[in-house]
C-alpha positions in Angstrom: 4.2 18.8 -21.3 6.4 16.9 -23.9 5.9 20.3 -25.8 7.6 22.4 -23.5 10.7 19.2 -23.1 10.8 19.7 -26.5 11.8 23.0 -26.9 14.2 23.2 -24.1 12.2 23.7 -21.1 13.8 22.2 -18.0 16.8 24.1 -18.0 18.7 25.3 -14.9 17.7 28.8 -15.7 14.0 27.6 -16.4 13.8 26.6 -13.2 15.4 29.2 -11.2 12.5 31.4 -12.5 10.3 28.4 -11.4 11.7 29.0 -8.3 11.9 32.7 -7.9 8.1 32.7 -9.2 7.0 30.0 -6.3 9.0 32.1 -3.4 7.1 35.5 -4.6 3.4 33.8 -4.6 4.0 31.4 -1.4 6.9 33.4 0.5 9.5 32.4 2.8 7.9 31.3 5.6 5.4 29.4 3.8 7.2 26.8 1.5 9.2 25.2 4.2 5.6 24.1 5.6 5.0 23.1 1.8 7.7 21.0 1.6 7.7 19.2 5.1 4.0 18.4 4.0 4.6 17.2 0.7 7.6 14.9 2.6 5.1 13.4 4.9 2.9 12.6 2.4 5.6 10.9 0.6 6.8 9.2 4.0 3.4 7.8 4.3 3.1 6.7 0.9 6.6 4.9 1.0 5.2 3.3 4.2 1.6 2.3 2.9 4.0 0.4 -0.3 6.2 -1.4 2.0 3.2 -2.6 3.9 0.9 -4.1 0.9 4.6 -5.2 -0.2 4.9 -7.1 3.1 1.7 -8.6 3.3 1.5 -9.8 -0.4 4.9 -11.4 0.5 3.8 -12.7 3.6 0.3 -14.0 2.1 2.1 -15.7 -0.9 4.4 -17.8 1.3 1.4 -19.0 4.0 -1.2 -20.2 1.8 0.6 -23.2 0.8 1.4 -23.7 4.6 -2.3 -23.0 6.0 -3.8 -25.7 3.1 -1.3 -28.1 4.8 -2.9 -27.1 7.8 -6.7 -27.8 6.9 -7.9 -30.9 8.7 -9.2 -33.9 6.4 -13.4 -33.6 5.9 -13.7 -37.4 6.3 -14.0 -39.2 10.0 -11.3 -40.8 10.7 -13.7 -43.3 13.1 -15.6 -46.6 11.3 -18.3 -45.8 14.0 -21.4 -44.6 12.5 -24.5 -46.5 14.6 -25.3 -43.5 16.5 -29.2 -43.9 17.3 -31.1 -40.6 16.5 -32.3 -38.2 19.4 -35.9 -38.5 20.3 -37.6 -34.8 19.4 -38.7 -33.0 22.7 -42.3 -32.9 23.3 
């Protein structure tokens, strides 16, 4: 590819016969369903971004909140004579 860049490939002319070579293989009525394909798939792709964007974001700023959160492992009562229960028989 940097071969082709390289010798002046990418031209406007370049790609008019780029173009004029994609019309005669897909025709006229085809590449208009090409292209609203190709921007749906890019729609959804924009969307799946801005979603792990959002939730990274939104993880990031609740984990300090939720260890705030997290109730204390030791009993906050002195009272520990509980008798044990008696095993059915």
């Amino acid at each position: 590819m940097l071969d082709l860049l390289a010798f002046g490939f990418g031209g406007p002319s370049e790609w008019m016969i780029i173009a004029v070579i994609i019309l005669v293989l897909f025709g006229g009525t085809k590449i208009p369903e090409l292209m609203r394909g190709v921007g749906k798939g890019v729609g959804e792709l924009q969307k799946g971004l801005e979603e792990g964007k959002r939730q990274l974001h939104q993880s990031m700023h609740e984990e300090p909140a939720e260890a705030a959160k997290t109730p204390d492992p030791t009993p906050k009562s002195a009272d520990t004579t509980t008798e044990p229960s008696q095993p059915a028989k």
